[in-house]
FIVEXKOL-362144 format. One record per residue (C-alpha): x, y, z; residue number from 0. Coordinates in steps of 0.5 Angstrom, whole numbers, padded with zeros to 4 digits. Layout:
REM residues N
@xx:X | yy:Y | zz:Z | nr:NUM;
...
END
This chain:
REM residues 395
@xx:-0072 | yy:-0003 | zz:0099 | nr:0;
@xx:-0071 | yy:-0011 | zz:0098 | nr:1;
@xx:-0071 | yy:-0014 | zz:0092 | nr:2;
@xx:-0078 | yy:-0017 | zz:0091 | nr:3;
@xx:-0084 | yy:-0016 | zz:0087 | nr:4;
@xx:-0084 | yy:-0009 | zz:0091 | nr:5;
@xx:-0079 | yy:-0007 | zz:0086 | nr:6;
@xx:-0083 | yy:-0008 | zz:0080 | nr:7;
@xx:-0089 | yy:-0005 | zz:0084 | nr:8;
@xx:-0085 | yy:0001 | zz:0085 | nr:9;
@xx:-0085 | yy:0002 | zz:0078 | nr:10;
@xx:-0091 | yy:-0002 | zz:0075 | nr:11;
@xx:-0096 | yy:0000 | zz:0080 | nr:12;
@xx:-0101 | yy:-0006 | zz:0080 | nr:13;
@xx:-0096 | yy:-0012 | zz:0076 | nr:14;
@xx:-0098 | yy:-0018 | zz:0078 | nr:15;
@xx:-0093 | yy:-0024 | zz:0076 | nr:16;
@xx:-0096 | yy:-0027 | zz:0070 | nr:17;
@xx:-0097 | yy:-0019 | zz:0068 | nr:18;
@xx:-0088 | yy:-0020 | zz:0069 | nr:19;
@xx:-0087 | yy:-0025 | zz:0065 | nr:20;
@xx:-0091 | yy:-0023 | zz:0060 | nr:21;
@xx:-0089 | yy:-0016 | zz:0059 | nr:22;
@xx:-0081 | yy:-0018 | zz:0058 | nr:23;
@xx:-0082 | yy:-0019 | zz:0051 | nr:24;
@xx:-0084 | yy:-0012 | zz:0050 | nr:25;
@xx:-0079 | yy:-0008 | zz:0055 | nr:26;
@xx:-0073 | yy:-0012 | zz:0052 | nr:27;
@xx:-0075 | yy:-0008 | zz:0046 | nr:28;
@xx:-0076 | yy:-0002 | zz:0051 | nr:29;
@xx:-0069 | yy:-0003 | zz:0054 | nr:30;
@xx:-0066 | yy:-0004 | zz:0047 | nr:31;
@xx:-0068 | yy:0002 | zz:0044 | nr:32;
@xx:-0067 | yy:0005 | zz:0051 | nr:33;
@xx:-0060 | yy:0004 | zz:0051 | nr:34;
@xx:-0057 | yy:0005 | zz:0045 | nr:35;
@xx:-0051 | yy:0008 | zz:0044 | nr:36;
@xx:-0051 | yy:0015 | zz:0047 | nr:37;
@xx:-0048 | yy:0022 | zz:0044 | nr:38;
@xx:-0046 | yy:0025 | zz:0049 | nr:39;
@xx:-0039 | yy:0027 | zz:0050 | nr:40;
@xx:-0034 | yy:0023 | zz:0054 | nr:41;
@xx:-0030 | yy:0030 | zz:0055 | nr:42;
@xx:-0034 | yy:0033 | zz:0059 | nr:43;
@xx:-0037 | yy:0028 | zz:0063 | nr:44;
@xx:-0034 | yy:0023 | zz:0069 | nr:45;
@xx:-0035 | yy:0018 | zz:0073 | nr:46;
@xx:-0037 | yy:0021 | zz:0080 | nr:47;
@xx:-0031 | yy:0021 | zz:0085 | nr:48;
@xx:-0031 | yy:0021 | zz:0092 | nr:49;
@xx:-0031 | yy:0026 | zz:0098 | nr:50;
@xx:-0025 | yy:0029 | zz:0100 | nr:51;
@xx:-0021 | yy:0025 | zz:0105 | nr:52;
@xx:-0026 | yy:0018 | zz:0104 | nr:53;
@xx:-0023 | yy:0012 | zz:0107 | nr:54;
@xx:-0022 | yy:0005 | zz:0103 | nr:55;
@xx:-0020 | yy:-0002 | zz:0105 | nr:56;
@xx:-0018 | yy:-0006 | zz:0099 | nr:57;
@xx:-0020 | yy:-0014 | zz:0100 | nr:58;
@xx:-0019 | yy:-0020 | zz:0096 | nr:59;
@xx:-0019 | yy:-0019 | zz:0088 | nr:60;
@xx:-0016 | yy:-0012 | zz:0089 | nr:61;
@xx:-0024 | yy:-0010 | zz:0091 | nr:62;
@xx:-0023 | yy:-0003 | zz:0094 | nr:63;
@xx:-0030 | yy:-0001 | zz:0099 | nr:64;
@xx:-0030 | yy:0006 | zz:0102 | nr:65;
@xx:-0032 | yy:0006 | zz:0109 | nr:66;
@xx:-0032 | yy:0012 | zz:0116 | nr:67;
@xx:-0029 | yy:0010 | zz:0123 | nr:68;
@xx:-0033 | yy:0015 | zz:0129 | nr:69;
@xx:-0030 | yy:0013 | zz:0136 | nr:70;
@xx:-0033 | yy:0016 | zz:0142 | nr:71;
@xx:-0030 | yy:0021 | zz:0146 | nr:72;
@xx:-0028 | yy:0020 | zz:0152 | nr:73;
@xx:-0023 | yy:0014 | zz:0156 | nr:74;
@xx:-0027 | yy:0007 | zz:0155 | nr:75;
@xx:-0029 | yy:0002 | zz:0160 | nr:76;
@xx:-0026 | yy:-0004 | zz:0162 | nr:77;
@xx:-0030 | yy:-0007 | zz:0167 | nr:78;
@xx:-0036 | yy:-0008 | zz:0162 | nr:79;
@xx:-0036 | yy:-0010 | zz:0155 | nr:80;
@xx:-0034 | yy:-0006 | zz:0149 | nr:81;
@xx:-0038 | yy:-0006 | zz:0143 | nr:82;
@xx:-0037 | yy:-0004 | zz:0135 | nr:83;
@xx:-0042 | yy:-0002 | zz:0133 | nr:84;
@xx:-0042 | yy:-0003 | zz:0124 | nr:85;
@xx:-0047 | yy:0000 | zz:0120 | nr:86;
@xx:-0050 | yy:-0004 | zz:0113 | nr:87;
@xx:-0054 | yy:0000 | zz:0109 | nr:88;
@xx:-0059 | yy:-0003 | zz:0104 | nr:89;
@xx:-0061 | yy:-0003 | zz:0097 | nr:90;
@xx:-0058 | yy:0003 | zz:0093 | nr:91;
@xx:-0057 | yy:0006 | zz:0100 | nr:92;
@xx:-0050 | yy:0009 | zz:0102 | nr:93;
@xx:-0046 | yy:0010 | zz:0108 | nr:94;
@xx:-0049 | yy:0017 | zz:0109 | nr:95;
@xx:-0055 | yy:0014 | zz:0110 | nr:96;
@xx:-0053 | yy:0013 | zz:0118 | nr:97;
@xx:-0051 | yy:0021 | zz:0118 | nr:98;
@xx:-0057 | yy:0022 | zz:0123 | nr:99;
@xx:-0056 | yy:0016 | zz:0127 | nr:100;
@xx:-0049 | yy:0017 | zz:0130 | nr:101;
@xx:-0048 | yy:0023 | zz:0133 | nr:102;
@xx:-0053 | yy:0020 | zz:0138 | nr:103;
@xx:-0050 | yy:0013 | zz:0138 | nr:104;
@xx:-0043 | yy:0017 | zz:0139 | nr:105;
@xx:-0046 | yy:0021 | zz:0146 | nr:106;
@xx:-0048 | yy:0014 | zz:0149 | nr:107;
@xx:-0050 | yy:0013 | zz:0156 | nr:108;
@xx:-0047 | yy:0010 | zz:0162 | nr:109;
@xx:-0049 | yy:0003 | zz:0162 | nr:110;
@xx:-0047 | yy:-0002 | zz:0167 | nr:111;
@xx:-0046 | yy:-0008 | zz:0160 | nr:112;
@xx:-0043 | yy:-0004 | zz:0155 | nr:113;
@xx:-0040 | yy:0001 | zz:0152 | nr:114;
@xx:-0038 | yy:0003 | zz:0144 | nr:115;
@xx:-0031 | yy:0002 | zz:0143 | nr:116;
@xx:-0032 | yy:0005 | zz:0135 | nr:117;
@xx:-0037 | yy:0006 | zz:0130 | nr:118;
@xx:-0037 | yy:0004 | zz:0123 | nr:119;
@xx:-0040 | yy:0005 | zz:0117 | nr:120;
@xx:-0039 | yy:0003 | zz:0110 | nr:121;
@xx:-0041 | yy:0003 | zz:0102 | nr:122;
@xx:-0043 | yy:-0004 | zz:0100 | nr:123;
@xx:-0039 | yy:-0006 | zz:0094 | nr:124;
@xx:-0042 | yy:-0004 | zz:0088 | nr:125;
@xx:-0045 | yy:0002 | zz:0092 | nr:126;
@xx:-0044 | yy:0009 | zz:0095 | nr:127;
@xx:-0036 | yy:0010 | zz:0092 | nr:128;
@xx:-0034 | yy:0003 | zz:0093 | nr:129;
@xx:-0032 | yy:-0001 | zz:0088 | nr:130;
@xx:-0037 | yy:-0003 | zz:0082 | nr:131;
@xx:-0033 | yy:-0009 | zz:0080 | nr:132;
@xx:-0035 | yy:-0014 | zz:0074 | nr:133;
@xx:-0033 | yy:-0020 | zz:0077 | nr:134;
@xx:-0037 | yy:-0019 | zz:0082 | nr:135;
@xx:-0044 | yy:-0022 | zz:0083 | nr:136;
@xx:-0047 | yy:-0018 | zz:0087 | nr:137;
@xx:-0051 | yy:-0023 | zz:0092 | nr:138;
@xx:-0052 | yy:-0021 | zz:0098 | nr:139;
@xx:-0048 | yy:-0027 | zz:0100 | nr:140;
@xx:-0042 | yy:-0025 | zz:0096 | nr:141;
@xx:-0044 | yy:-0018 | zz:0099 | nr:142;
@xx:-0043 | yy:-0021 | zz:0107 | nr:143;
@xx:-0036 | yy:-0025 | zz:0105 | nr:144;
@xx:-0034 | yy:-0017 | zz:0103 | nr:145;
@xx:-0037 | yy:-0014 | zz:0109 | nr:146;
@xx:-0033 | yy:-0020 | zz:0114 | nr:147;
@xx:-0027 | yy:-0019 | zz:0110 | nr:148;
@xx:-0027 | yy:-0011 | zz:0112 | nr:149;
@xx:-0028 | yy:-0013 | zz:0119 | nr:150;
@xx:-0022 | yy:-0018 | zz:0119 | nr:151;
@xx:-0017 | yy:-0012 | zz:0115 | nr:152;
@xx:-0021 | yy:-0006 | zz:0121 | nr:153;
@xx:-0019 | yy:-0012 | zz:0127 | nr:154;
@xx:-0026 | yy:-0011 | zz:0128 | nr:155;
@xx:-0029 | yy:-0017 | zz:0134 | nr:156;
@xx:-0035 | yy:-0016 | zz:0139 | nr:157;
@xx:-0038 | yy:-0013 | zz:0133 | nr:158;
@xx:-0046 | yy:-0011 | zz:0133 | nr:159;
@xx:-0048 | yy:-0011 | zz:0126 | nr:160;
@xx:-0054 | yy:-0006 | zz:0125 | nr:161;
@xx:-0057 | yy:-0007 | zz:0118 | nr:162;
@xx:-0063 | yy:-0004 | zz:0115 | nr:163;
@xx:-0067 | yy:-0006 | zz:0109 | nr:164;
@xx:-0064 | yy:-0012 | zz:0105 | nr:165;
@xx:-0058 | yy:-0009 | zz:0109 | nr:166;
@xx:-0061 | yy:-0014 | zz:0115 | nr:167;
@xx:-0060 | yy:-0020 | zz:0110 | nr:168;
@xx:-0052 | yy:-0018 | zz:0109 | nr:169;
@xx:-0051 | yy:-0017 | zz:0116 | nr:170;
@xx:-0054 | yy:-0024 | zz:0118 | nr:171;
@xx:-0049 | yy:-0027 | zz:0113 | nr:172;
@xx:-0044 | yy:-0023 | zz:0116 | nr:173;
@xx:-0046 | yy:-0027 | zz:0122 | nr:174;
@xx:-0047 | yy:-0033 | zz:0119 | nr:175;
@xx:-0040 | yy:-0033 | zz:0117 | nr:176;
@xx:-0037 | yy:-0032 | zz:0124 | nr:177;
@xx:-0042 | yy:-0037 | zz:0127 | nr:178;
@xx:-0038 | yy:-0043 | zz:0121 | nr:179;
@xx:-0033 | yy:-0040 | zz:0118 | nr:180;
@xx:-0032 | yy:-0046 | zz:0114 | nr:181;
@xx:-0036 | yy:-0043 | zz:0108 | nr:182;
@xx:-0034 | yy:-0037 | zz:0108 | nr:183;
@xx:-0031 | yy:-0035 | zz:0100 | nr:184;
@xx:-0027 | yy:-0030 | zz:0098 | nr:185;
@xx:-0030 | yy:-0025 | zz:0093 | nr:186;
@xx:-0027 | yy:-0028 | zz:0088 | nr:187;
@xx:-0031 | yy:-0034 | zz:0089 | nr:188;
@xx:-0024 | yy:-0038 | zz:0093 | nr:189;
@xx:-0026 | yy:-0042 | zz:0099 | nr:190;
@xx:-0022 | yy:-0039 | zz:0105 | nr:191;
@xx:-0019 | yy:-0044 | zz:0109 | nr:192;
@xx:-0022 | yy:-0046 | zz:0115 | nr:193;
@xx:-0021 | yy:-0042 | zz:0121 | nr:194;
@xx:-0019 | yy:-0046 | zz:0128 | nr:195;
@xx:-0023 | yy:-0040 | zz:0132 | nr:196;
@xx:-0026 | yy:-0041 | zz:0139 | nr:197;
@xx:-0034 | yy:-0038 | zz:0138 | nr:198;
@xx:-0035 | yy:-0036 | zz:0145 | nr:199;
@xx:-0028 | yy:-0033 | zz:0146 | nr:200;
@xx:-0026 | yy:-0029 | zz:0139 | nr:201;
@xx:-0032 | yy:-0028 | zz:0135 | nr:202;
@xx:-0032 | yy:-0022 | zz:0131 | nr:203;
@xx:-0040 | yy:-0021 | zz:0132 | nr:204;
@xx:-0044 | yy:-0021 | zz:0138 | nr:205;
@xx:-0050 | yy:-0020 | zz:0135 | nr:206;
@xx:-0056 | yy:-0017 | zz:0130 | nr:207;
@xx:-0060 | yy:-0011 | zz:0131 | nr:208;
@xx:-0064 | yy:-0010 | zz:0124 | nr:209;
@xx:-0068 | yy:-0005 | zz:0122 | nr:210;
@xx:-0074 | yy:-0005 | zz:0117 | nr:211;
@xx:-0072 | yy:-0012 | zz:0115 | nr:212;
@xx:-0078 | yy:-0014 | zz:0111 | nr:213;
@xx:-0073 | yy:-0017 | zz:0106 | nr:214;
@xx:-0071 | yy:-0023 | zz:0111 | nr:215;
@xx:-0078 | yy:-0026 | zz:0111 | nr:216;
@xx:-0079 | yy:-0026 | zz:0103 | nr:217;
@xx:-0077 | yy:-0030 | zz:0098 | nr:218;
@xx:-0074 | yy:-0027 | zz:0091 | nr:219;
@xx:-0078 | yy:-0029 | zz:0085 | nr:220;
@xx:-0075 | yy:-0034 | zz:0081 | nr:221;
@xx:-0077 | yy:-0031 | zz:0075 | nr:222;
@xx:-0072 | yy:-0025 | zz:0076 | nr:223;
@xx:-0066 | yy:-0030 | zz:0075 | nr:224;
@xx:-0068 | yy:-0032 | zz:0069 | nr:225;
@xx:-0063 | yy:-0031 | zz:0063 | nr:226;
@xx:-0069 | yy:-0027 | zz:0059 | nr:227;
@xx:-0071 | yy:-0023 | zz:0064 | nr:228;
@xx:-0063 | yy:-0019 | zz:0064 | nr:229;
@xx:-0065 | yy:-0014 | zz:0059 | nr:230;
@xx:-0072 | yy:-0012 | zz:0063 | nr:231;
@xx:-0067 | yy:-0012 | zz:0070 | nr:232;
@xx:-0063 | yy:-0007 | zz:0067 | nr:233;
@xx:-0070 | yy:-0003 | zz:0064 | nr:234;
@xx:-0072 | yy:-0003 | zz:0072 | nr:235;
@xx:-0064 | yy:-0002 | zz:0075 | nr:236;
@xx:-0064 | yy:0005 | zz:0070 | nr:237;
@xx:-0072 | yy:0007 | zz:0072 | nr:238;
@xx:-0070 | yy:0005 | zz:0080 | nr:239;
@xx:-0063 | yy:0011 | zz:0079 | nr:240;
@xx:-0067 | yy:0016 | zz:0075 | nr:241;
@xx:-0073 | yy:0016 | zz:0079 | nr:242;
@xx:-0069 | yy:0016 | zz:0087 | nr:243;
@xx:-0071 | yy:0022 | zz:0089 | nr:244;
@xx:-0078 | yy:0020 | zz:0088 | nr:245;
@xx:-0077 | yy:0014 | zz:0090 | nr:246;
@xx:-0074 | yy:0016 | zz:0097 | nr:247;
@xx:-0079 | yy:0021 | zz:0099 | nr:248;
@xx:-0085 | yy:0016 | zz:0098 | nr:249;
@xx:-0081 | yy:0011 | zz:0104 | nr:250;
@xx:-0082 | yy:0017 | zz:0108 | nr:251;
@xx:-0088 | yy:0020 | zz:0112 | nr:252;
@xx:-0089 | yy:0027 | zz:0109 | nr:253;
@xx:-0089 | yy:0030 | zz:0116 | nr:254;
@xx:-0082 | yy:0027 | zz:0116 | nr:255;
@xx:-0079 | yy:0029 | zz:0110 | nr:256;
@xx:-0072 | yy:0027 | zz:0107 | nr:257;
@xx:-0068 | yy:0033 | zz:0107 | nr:258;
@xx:-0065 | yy:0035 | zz:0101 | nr:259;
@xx:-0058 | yy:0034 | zz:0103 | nr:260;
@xx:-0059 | yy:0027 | zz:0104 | nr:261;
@xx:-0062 | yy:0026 | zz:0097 | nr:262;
@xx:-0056 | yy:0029 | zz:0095 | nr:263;
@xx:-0051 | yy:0024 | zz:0098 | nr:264;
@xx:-0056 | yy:0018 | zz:0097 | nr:265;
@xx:-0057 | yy:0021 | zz:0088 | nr:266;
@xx:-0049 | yy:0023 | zz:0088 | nr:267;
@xx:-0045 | yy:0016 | zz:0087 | nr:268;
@xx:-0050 | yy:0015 | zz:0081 | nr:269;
@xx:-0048 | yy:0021 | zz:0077 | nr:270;
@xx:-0044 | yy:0023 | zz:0072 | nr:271;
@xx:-0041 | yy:0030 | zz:0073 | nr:272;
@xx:-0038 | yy:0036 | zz:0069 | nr:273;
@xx:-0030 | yy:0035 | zz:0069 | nr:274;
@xx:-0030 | yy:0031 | zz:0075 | nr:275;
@xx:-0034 | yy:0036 | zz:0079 | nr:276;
@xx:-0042 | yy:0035 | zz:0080 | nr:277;
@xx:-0041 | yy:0041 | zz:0084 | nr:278;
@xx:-0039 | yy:0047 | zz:0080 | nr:279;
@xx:-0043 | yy:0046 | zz:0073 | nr:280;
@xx:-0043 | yy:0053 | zz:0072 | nr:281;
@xx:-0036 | yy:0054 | zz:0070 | nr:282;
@xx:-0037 | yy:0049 | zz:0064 | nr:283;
@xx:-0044 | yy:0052 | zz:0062 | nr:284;
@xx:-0041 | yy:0054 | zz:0055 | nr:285;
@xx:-0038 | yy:0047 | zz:0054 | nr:286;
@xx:-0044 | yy:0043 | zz:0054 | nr:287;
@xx:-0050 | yy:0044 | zz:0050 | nr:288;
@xx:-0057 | yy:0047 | zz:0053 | nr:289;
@xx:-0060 | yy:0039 | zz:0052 | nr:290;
@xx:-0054 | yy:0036 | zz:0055 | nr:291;
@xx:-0053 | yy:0041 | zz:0062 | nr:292;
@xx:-0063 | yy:0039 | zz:0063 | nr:293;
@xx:-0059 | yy:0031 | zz:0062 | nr:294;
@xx:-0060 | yy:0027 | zz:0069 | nr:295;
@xx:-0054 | yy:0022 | zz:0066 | nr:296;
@xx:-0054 | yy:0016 | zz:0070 | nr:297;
@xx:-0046 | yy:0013 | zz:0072 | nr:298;
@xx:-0048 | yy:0006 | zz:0067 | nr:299;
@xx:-0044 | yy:0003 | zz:0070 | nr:300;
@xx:-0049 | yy:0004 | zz:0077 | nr:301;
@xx:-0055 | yy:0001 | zz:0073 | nr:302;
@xx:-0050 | yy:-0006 | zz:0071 | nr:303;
@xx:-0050 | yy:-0006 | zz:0079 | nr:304;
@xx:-0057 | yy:-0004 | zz:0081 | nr:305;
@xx:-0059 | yy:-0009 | zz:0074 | nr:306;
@xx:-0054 | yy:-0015 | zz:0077 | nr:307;
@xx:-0056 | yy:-0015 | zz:0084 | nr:308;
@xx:-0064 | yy:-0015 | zz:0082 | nr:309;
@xx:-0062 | yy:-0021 | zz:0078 | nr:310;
@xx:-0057 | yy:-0025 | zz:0081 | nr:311;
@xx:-0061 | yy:-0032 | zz:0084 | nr:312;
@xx:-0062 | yy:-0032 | zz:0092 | nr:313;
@xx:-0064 | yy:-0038 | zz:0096 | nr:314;
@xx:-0069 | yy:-0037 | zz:0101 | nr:315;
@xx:-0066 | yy:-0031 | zz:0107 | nr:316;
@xx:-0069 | yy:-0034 | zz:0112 | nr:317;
@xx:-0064 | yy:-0040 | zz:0112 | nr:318;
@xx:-0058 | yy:-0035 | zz:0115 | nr:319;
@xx:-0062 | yy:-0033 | zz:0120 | nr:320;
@xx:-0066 | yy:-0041 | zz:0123 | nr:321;
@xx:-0059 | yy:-0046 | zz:0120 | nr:322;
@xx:-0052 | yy:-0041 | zz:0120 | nr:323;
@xx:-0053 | yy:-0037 | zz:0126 | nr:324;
@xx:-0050 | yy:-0039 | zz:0133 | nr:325;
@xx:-0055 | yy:-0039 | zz:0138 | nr:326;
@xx:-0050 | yy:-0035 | zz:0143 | nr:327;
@xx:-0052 | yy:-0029 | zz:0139 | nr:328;
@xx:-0058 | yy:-0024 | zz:0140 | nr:329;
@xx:-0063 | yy:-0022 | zz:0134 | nr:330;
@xx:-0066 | yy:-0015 | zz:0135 | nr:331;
@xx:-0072 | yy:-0014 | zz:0129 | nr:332;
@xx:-0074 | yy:-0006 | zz:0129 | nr:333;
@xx:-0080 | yy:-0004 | zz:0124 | nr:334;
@xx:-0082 | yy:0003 | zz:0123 | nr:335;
@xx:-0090 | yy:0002 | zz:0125 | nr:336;
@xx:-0092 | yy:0006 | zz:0119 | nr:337;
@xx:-0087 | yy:0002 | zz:0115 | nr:338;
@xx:-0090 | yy:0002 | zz:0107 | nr:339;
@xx:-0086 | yy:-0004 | zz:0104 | nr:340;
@xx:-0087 | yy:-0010 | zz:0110 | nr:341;
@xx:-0090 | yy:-0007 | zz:0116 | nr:342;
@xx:-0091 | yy:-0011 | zz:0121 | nr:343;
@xx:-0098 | yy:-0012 | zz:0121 | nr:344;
@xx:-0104 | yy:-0017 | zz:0122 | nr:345;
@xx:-0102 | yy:-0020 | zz:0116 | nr:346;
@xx:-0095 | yy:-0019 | zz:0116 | nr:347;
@xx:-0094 | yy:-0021 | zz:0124 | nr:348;
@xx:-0095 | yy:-0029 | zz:0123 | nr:349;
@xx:-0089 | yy:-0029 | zz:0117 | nr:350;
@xx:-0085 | yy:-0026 | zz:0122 | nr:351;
@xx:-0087 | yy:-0031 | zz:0128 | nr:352;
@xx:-0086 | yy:-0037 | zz:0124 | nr:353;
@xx:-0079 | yy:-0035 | zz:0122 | nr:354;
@xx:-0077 | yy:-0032 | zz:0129 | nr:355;
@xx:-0080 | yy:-0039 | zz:0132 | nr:356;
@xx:-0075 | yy:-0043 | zz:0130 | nr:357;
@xx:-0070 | yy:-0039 | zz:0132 | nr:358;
@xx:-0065 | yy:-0041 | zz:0138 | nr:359;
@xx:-0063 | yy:-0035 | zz:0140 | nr:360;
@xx:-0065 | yy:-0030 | zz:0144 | nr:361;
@xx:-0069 | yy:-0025 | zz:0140 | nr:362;
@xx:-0075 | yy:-0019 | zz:0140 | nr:363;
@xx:-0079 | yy:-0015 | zz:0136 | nr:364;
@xx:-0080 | yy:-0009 | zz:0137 | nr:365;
@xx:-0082 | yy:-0002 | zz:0133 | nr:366;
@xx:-0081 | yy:0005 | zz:0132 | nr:367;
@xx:-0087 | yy:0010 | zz:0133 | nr:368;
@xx:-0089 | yy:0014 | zz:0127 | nr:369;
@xx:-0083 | yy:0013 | zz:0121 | nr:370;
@xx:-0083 | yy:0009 | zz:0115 | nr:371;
@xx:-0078 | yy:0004 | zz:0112 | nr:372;
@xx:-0072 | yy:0009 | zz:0113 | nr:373;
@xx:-0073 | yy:0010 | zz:0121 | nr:374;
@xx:-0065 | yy:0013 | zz:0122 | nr:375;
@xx:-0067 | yy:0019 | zz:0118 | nr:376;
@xx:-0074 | yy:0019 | zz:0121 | nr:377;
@xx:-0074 | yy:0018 | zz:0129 | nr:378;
@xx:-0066 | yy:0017 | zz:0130 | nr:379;
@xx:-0066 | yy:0019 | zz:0138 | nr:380;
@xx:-0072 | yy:0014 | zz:0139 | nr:381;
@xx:-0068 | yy:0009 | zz:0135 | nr:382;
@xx:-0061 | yy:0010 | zz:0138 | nr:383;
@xx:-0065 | yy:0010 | zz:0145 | nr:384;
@xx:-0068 | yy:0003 | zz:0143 | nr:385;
@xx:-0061 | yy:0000 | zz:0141 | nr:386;
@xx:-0057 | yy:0002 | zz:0147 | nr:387;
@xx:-0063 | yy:-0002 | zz:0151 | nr:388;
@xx:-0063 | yy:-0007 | zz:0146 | nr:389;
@xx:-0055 | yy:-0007 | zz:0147 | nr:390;
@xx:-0057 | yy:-0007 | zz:0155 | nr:391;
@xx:-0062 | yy:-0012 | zz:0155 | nr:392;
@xx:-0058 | yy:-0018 | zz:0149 | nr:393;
@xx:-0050 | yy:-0017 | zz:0152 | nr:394;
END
C-alpha cells in the first residue's frame, strides 16, 4: 500500500478530496474522543519485543534497525559478478514479508553473469522491530538515507535493491544517494560529508528491481500535510493497525490467500502483549479483566508512526528516479497483473510510460501472472525466476 488517496479509500470507501477536507472538522472530534486517556493497566501490558536471536545495526542518532542476512550455499564465483540482493519492504510491512521469496532467491541457478553474494533484508525505521524514534520524520527520504546508512554499517556494494510497494520510492532513494552522495543527510538531519567516490568502480547499488510500484508513479495529496489534518491522520493511522488483518487479506486474490502466520509477523510488531509475551496470554487469564484479554490494543506508539508517515510532505516520487538516478544503473518494474491498488492497465499504462520515457537508464516492465499487489506472498517461484533473468539480462 503507498501513501495516497487509496489510503482513505481503504477506509472511507467513495471519499473524494472535497468530501476529505470537509470531513476533518468531524474526525478531529472523533479522534479526540477516540484517544482519550486509556485505563488500562500499564502492569500487565508491554511494548511488543522482537524474536529471539533478531539482528540490529545502529545508525546515526543511536537509531537501531532490525535486519537478517541469508548467504548462499556453496563456495561463490569469481569469474562472474557477485551480487547483494536487499530487500525493502513497504508501508506498515515487515522483513517477514520476504519469508517466501528467499529460500528461492538462495537456490539460485548457475548464471553465466552473476552470482548472489548474500541476502538482506530489513525493517524500516518505525517498522517490523526496529526503532520508532521521535526525531525522525518518517519521509521516504529519510528512510532511504537510514537504508544507505545500514548498507555502509553491513560494507554492502553491488548491491540489487529490490522494493515493494512504496518500498520501491525508498529504494530509488537509496540509489539516488549512491548515484550523488552530495545530499545524502544523516537521520538527524546533518549533511554527510561528500564522498570522492568512483561511480562505476565502487558503487554500493547496481541496480533497482521493484515490485508493484504503483507509489512512484503518483503523487501525495497536498492536503495530507497540512497542520490541520494531523489529528485525522492519526484517526486513519489507528483505523490502518486495527484493521491490518482485513486490509492484507483484501491485496490478495482469494485463491491465494495470505496465511495466517504471515499475518501474524505483518500484526505483531503493532501489538501490546501480556507480560512481555504476546504468546502465552493464557498463563495471566487471571491478571487482566475479561473486557481487557477481547481488547486489540494497539502499540501507540505505532499509530504516532503510521500517522507521521501519512502526514510528512513528500515532493513528486517520480523526481528520484528521472533527476537522481545514475544512468549506469537498470530498473526493472514488475506488477502483479491483478494488482488492485495501481495495475497497469490501459489507464495506468501511459502514467507509467511517460515517466519511463524519460529515463536514461536501461529499463522494462513486466508482470506476474495472476497475483495481486503482494506478488512475494502470492507467486514467489514465478517472481525469483523473473529476478534471476532480469538479474541476467541488466548486469
Amino acid at each position: 500500500m503507498t501513501i495516497n488517496t487509496n489510503i482513505l479509500g481503504s477506509i472511507f470507501p467513495g471519499t473524494n478530496d472535497t468530501f476529505t477536507v470537509l470531513l476533518v472538522t468531524l474526525f478531529t472530534i472523533v479522534f479526540l474522543y477516540h484517544n482519550r486517556k486509556s485505563s488500562r493497566d500499564s502492569k500487565y501490558w508491554h511494548p511488543p519485543s522482537p524474536p529471539p536471536g533478531s539482528k540490529f545495526v545502529r545508525i546515526s542518532n543511536g537509531i537501531k534497525i532490525r535486519y537478517e542476512e541469508h548467504i548462499p550455499l556453496g563456495s561463490s564465483n569469481e569469474l562472474v559478478e557477485e551480487v547483494t540482493i536487499v530487500l525493502i519492504h513497504g508501508f506498515l510491512g515487515c522483513l517477514e514479508t520476504w519469508n517466501l521469496l528467499i529460500p528461492l532467491l538462495l537456490t539460485a541457478p548457475l548464471k553465466s553473469k552473476f552470482s548472489i553474494k548474500r541476502i538482506i533484508s530489513l525493517d524500516l525505521v518505525g517498522f517490523g522491530y526496529s526503532d520508532k524514534p521521535k526525531n525522525f520524520t518518517y519521509s521516504h527520504r529519510q528512510q532511504g538515507d537510514a537504508v544507505y546508512e545500514l548498507l555502509e554499517k553491513l560494507h554492502v556494494t553491488n548491491a540489487v535493491l529490490v522494493g515493494h510497494s512504496s518500498g520501491t520510492i525508498i529504494a530509488s532513494r537509496v540509489a539516488s544517494i549512491d548515484s550523488s552522495s552530495s545530499n545524502l543527510k544523516n537521520t538527524d538531519g546533518s549533511t554527510v560529508k561528500k564522498r570522492r567516490v568512483s561511480f562505476i568502480n565502487k558503487s554500493r547499488v547496481k541496480g533497482l528491481i521493484l515490485l508493484s510500484a504503483g507509489g512512484l508513479f503518483q503523487e501525495k495529496k497536498n492536503y495530507f500535510s497540512w497542520k490541520i489534518m494531523y489529528p485525522l491522520c492519526k484517526f486513519i493511522a489507528k483505523k490502518l493497525l486495527q484493521n491490518r488483518r482485513s486490509s492484507l487479506k483484501k491485496f490478495h486474490q482469494d485463491h491465494h490467500p495470505i496465511d495466517e502466520t504471515m499475518i501474524r509477523h505483518f500484526v505483531a510488531p503493532s501489538r501490546l502483549s501480556l507480560d512481555g509475551n504476546e504468546n502465552n496470554t493464557d498463563n495471566n487469564e487471571n491478571n487482566v479483566d475479561e473486557k481487557k484479554k477481547k481488547k486489540d490494543i494497539i502499540d501507540k506508539n505505532a499509530i504516532e508512526v503510521v500517522a507521521r508517515t501519512i502526514h510528512v510532505e513528500e515532493e513528486p516520487y517520480a523526481t528520484m528516479l528521472i533527476d537522481e538516478i545514475h544512468p549506469s544503473l537498470f530498473i526493472h518494474i514488475i506488477f502483479g497483473d491483478n494488482d488492485t491498488i495501481f495495475p497497469n492497465n490501459e489507464k495506468n499504462g501511459p502514467i507509467i510510460d511517460r515517466v519511463l520515457s524519460s529515463l536514461r537508464n536501461k529499463y522494462s516492465v513486466n508482470d506476474v501472472c495472476d497475483s495481486d499487489h503482494y506478488i512475494q506472498h502470492e507467486q514467489p517461484e514465478q517472481l525469483a525466476k523473473l529476478i534471476f533473468d532480469l538479474l541476467e539480462d541488466g548486469i
